[in-house]
N, C-alpha and C positions, 0 to 999 in steps of 0.2 A: 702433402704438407698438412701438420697438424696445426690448428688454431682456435682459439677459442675458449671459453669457461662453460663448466659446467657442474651445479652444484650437485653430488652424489650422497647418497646413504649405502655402505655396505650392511652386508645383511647378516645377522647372527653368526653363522661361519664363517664372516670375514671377504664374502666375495663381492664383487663392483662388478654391476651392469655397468660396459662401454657405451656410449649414447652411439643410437640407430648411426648417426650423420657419420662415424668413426669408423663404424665396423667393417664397412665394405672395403673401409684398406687395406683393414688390421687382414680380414680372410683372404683379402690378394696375396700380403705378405707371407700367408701360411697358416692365420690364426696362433703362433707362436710368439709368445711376448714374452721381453727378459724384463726384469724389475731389479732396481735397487737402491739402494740410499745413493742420497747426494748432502754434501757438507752443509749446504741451508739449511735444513730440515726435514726434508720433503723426500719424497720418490719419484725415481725416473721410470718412467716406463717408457720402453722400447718395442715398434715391430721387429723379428729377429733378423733381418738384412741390416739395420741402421745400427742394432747391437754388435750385431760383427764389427762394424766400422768403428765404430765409437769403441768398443772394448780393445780393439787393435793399437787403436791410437794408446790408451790408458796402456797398455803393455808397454810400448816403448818408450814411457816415461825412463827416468834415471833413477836409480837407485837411491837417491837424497828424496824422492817421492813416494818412497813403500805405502805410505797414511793413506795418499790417491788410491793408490794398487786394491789398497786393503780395504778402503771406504765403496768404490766402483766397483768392482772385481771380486773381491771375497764375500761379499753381500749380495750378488748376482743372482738371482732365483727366476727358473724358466719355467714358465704357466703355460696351459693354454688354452683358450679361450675356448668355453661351451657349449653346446649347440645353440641359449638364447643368449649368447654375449657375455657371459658373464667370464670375471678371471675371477683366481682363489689370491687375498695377498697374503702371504703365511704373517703368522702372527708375531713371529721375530720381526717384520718387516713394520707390522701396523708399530712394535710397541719401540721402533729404533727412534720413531717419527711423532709416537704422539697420534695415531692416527683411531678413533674409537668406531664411529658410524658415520657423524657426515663429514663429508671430504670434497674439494675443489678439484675438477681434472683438467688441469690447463695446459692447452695444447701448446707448443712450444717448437714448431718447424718440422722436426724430426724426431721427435719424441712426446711426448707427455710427462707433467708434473704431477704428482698426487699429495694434494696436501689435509693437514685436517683444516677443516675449515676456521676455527679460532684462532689459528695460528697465522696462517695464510691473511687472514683478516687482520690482525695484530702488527703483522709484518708489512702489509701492504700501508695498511695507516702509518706506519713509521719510515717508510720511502717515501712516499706523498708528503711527509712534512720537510721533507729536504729536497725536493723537487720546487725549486724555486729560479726564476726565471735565469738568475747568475749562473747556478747549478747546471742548466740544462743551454748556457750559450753555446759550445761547442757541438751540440749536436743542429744538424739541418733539417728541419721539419719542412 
């Protein structure tokens, strides 16, 4: 289970050091990671076991959801992580997002988010302002 934030800089090529605490999954799982947009703005990254899962589901969506198909699925790009951790994120993927050099990678259970960091920052201050105690009654803390 993935969790947590972690502020990143990609490197002139475009590639992301995984943080040390991550990688020992990521190379359980095969050191294979699928990457691709997600409708918020951001990137998913996946180890390739949870990608199977996740990309199976996104299949048997219904035909009234080609947009899903075409946003998860046709954007799909399989990396694989370097001997010092690093993945490559092609450059269609950095420029779908907005993504230049520093970037957030927030763990997220079974996957990871990649954001750029102004954005993700932007967006976060604008959920926090509507995170108001009415807002959040139905959840159980």
């Amino acid at each position: 289970m993935f969790q947590g934030a972690s502020s990143l800089s990609l490197d002139a090529k475009g590639r992301l050091s995984i943080p040390t605490r991550h990688r020992d999954a990521l190379v359980q799982a095969g050191g294979s990671i699928t990457i691709t947009r997600h409708p918020h703005g951001c990137l998913m990254v996946f180890p390739r076991d949870e990608w199977e899962v996740f990309s199976s589901n996104i299949a048997k969506l219904p035909l009234d959801a080609q947009w899903y198909k075409r946003m998860f699925l046709g954007n799909a790009m399989e990396v694989e992580m370097d001997a010092t951790g690093r993945v490559l994120v092609s450059p269609e993927l950095r420029a779908a997002v907005g993504i230049t050099k520093e970037a957030i990678l927030m763990g997220m259970g079974s996957h990871f988010e990649l954001w750029d960091k102004a954005t993700y920052e932007a967006k976060e201050a604008e959920a926090l302002e509507k995170m108001t105690p009415e807002a959040l009654k139905d959840f159980a803390f």
